[in-house]
C-alpha positions in Angstrom: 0.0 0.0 0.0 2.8 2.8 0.9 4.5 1.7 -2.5 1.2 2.0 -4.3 1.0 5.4 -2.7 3.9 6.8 -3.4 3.7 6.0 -7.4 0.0 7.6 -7.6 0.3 10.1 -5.5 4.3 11.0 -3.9 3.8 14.7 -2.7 0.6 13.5 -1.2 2.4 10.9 0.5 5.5 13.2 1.7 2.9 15.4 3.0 0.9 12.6 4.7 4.3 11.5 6.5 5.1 15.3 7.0 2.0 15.9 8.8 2.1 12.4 11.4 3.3 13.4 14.6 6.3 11.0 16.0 6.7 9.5 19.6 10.1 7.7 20.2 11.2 6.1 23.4 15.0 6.1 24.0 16.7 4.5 27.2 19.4 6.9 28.1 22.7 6.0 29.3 24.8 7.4 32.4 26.7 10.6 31.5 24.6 11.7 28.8 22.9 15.1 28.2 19.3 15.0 27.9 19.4 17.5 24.6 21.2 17.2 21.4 23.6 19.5 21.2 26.1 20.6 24.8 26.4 24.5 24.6 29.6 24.6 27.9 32.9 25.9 27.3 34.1 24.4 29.5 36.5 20.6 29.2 36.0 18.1 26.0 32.8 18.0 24.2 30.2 15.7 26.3 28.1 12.9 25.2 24.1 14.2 24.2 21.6 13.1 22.6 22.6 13.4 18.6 25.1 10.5 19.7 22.5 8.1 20.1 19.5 9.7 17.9 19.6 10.6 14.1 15.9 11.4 14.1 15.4 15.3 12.9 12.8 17.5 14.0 12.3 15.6 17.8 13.1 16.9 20.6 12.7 15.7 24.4 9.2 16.1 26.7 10.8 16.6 30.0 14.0 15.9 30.6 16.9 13.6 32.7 19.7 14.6 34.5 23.3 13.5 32.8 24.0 11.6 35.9 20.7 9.7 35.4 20.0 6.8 33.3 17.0 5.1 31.6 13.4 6.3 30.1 13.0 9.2 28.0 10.2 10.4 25.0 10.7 12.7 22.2 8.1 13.6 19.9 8.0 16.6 17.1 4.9 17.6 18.1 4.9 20.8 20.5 1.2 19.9 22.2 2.2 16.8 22.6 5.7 17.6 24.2 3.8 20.0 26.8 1.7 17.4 27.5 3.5 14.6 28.6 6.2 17.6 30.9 3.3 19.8 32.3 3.5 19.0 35.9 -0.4 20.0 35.7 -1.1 17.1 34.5 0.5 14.8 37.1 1.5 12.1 34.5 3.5 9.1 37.1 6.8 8.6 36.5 8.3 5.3 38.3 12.3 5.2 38.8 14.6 1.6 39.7 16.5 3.5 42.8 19.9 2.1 43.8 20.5 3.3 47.8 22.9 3.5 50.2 22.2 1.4 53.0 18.8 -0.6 53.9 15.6 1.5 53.9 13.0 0.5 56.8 9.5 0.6 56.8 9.4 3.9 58.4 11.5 5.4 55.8 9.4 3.7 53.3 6.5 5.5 54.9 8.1 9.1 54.9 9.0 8.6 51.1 4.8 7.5 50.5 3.7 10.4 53.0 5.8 13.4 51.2 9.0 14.6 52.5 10.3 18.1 53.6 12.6 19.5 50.8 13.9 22.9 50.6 11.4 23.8 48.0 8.1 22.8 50.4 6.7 19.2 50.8 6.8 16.8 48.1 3.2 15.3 47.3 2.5 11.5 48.1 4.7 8.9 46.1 4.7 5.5 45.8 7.5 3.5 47.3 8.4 0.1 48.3 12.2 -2.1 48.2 12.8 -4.7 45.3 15.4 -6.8 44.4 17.8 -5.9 41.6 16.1 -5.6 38.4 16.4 -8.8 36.2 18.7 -8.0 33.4 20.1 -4.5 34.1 22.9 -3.4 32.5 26.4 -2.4 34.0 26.5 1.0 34.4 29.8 2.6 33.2 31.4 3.9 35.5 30.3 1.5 38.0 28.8 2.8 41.6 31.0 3.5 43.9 31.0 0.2 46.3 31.7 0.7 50.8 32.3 -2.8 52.2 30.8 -1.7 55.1 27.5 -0.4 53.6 25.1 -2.3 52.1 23.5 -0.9 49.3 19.6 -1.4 48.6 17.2 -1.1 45.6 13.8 0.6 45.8 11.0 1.6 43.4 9.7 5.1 44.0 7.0 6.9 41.7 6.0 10.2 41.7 4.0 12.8 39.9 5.8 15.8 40.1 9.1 16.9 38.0 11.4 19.1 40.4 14.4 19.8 40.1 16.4 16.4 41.2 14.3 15.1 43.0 14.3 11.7 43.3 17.2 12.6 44.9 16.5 15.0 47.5 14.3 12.2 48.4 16.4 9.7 49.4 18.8 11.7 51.1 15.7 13.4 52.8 15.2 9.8 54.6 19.0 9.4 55.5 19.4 7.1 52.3 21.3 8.5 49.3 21.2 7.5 45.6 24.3 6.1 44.2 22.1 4.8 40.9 19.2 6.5 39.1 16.8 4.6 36.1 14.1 5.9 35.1 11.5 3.2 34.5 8.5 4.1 33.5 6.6 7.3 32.1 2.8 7.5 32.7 1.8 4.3 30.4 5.1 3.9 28.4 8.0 1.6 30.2 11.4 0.4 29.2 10.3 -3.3 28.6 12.6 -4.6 25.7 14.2 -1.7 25.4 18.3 -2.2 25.2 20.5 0.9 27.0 21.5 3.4 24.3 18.6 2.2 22.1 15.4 4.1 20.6 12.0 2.8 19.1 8.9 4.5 17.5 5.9 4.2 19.8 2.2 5.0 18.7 1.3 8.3 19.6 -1.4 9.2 22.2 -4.1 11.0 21.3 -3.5 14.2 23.3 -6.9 15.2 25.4 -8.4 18.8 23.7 -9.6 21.7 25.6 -12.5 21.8 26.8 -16.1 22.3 24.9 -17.9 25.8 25.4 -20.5 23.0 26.8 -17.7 21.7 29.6 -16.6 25.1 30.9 -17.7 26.3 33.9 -20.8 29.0 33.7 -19.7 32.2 35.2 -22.8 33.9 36.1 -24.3 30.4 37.6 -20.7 30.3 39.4 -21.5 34.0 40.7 -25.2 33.7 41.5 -24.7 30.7 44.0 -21.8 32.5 45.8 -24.2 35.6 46.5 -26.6 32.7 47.4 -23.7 31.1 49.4 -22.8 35.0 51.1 -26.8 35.8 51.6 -27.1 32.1 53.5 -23.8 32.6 55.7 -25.2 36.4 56.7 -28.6 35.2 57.3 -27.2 32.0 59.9 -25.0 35.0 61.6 -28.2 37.3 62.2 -30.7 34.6 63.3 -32.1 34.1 59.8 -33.1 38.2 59.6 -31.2 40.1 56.9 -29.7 43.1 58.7 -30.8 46.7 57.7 -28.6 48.8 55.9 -27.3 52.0 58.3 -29.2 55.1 57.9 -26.3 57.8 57.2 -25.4 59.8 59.7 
């Protein structure tokens, strides 16, 4: 059919392709910028994205720190890209969390609860330990290893995107991060996925804004709050409506 297509009709078709929006998943290795191109100055050029990614016109929704590994979607289509990184929209992110030491239940519970960052209280997560991921690649450079520590994995997922905070998180609960993968966004995961690797997924049909229909009525909104304010003034004077004040 696309060969059949592109005899009868091979603008059409270049424009048909031109006008499909893309969605690629890519697993991102450790020491990689999350952008294609490193504008410092300073040392040798660093590893980005255009390393891994020969894909024009795509660029990432949301992004992962260098020193992070794992899950990461680009797509060439701006509504799309603000939709999946608007921290409005709470879409789940789930990270494989490598920590120092051996998280306890209470620390478990903290993580679930929110915990007290510099930047206010983080909202509810979901947190509990797992063993080592089944097939995970070595990371390179490796961890640093302490005899004397043990080191733990847990799975954490939140809903909000500041600034390293996975993190903060950990530290937050007296257990540091010495490896970051990020797992899973909202509905798309890193099943099958090799490090360093990208894939085409199917693109999501991005939720519109809302009817005329949907949106809220503003003079029903402001009638029932002067209903609201003459019910609450009624309740304070004994259900009689006070008399205005004769000017002095």
């Amino acid at each position: 059919m696309t060969g059949l297509l592109k005899k009868l009709a091979p603008f059409t078709y270049e424009a048909y392709c031109g006008a499909m929006t893309r969605l690629i998943r890519f697993n991102k290795p450790f020491d990689v910028l999350p952008q294609f191109t490193d504008r410092s100055t300073e040392g040798g050029p660093r590893k980005t994205l255009s390393d891994f990614i020969d894909c024009p016109g795509v660029y990432p929704a949301g992004r992962l720190d260098r020193d992070s590994e794992g899950l990461m979607l680009l797509t060439d289509n701006g509504r799309l890209q603000a939709w999946i990184s608007d921290p409005r929209n709470k879409m789940a992110k789930t990270y494989w969390v490598q920590v120092e030491g051996t998280p306890d239940e209470a620390a478990l519970q903290a993580l679930r609860q929110g915990v007290e960052l510099k930047d206010g209280l983080t909202n509810p997560a979901k947190a509990r330990r797992i063993d080592e991921p089944a097939g995970l690649w070595a990371r390179t450079p490796p961890i640093r290893v302490r005899k004397s520590v043990p080191d733990t994995w847990i799975e954490l997922t939140i809903t909000e995107g500041r600034n390293r905070q996975v993190r903060r998180m950990t530290a937050a609960v007296g257990h540091p991060t010495l490896r970051l993968i990020r797992f899973a966004i909202g509905a798309w995961t890193l099943d099958e996925l090799a490090q360093a690797k990208w894939e085409d997924l199917e693109p999501p049909k991005v939720p519109g804004r809302p009817k005329p229909a949907q949106l809220p009525n503003r003079r029903a909104q402001a009638r029932r709050a002067k209903e609201k304010a003459k019910d609450t003034e009624q309740k304070k004077t004994g259900g009689k409506a006070r008399k205005p004040r004769r000017p002095s």
